[in-house]
N, C-alpha and C positions, 0 to 999 in steps of 0.2 A: 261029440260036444259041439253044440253051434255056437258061432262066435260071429261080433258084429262090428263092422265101425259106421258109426249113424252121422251123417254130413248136414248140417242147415248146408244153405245152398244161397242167399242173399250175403255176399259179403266174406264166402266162404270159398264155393265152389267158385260164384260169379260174381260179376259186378254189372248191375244191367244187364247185355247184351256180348259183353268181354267175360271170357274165362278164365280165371284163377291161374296165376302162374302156378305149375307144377300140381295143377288139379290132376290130370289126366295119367301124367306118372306114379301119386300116390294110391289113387284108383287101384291100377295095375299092379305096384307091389300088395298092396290087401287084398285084392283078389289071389293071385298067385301065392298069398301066404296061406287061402284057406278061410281069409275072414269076406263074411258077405258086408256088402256095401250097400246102402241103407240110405236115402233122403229124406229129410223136412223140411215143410218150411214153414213158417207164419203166415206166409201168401194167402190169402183169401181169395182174392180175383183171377184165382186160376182154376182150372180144373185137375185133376191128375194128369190126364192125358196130356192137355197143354203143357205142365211141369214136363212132363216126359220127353214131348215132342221136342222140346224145346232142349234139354239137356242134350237129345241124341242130334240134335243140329248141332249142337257146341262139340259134337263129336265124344261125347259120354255114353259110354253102352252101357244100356240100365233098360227096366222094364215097368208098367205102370204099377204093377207090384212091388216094387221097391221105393216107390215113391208116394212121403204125404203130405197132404197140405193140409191147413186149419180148415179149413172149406169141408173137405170131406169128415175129417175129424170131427167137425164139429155136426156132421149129417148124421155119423154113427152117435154120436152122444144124445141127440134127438131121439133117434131110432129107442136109443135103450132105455129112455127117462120118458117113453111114450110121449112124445112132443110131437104132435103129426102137423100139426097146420099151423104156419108160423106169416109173421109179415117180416120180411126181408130187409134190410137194409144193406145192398151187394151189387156185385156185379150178375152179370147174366151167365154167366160162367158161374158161381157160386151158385145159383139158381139151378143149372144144369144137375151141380152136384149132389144139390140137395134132392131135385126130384127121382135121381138116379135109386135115392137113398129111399124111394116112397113116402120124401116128407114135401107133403102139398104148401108153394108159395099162396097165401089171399092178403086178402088186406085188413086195417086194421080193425075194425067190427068182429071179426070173425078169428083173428089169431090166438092161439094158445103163448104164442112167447113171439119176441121181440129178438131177432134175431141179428147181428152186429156187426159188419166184416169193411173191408175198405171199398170207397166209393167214392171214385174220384169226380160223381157227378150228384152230389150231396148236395140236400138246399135246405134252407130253413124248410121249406112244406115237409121235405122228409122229416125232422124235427121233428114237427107237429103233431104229423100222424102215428109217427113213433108212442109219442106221449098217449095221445088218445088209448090204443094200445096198453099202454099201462096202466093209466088211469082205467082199464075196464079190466085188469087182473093180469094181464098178459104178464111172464117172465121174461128176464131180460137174459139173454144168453148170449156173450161175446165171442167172436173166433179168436181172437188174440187183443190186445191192449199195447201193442206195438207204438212205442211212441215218433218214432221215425224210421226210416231203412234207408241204407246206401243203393246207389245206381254207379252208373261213370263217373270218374273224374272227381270224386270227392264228395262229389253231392250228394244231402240227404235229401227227402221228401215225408212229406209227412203221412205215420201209420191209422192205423184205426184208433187208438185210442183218442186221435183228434176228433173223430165221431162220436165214439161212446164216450168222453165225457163231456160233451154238447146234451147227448139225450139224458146223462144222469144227473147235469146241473138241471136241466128242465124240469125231471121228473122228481128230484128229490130221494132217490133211492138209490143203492147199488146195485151191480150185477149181480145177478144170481148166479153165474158160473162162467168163466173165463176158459177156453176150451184149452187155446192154444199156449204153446209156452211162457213163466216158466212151469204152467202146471204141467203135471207128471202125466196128462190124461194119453199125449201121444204117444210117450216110451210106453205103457204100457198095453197100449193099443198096437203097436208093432213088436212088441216082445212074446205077445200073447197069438198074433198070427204068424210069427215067424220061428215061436218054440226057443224064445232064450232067455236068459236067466241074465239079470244085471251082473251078475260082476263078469258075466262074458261080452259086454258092449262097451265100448269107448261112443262116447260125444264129441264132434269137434264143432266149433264153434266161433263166431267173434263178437258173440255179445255176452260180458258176462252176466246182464239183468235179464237174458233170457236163456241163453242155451246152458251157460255153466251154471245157470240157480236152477236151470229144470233138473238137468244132470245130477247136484248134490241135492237135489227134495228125492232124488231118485235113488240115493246112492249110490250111482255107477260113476267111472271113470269117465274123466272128463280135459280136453287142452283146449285151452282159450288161443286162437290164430289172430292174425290179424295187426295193426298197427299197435294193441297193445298187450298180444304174446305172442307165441309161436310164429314161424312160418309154416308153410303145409310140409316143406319136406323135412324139417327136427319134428313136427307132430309125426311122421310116419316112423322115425328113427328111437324117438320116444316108445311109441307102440308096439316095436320091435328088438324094444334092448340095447339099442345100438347109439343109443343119444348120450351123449358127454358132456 
């Protein structure tokens, strides 16, 4: 029987560029208990690989298969709803992921959908061109609706959803598909290449408008961390029976 415990990693595992008190320990006992260990995350402007790169700098042994981001997520979601030729609103890392994925970035004359992710070098022209794009048919396909995420020290910065709902006031319409959490589309997308059945995965999380609503649309086991549940080390003692 395969069993999971699936980690967001913004606010969870890390903060910014700092690692999660008692990330590395919890790790280690769910390993050692026999359950695989599993990443997501909202992130857009990354790649897999960067996700990866990046956690084994924080000294997290993990593999780019264990790891996923809305980027890629939302590359295979393309893939499967035949969406090949999209106009981008992302980073070039998101770009990366999507080409990986054989979905061609052009512009907006020629896109089939409208595609949505963080970009922290957004302007009114992206805007504009966005719009054109819809106004010629294009769908609007978001990687998450993230309304802000934590870094260091407290601080939030603002998510994608300060984008998309820029291009949906413009356009007048709504997304046609929201990739990233709390939809179910990533549990099921790492359930389905990893061979597990929900009530064999735990979520852990600290957003409950994104990770615990994915979790319960999903019906799997789920602990909110964070300043407003759990620590990481009662969320492992929870997991293991051992929590009072």
């Amino acid at each position: 029987m395969n069993k999971a415990v699936i980690f967001d990693l913004d606010g969870t595992i890390y903060y910014g560029n700092t690692l999660a008190y008692y990330a590395l320990e919890a790790i280690k006992l769910l390993e050692d208990s026999g359950y695989k260990v599993i990443f997501f995350t909202n992130n857009s402007t990354k790649t897999r690989n960067e996700i990866c790169n990046k956690l084994i700098h924080l000294n997290v042994k993990t593999e780019v298969a264990k790891v996923y981001t809305s980027s890629y997520a939302t590359g295979k979601y393309l893939k499967e709803t035949n969406l090949k030729k999209v106009f981008l609103i992302g980073t070039e890392s998101f770009a990366q992921e999507l080409s990986s994925l054989n979905i061609e970035v052009v512009d907006e004359y020629s896109c089939e959908a409208v595609v949505v992710g963080l970009d922290v070098n957004f302007t009114y022209n992206t805007i504009a061109r966005g719009l054109t794009a819809i106004r010629n048919g294009a769908k609007i396909i978001a990687s998450n609706a993230d309304a802000n995420f934590p870094i260091e020290n407290g601080v939030y910065k603002p998510g994608a959803n300060a984008i998309l709902a820029s291009l949906l006031g413009a356009s007048k319409c709504q997304a046609d598909y929201i990739v990233g959490k709390p939809n179910i589309y990533l549990l099921e997308t790492i359930c389905k290449e990893w061979n597990l059945h929900k009530d064999n995965i735990w979520v852990i999380g600290d957003m409950m408008e994104s990770d615990i609503a994915m979790a319960n649309n999903y019906e799997c086991k789920s602990i909110l961390v964070g300043k407003d549940g759990k620590t990481l080390e009662d969320a492992i003692k929870i997991i293991s029976g051992g929590y009072q």
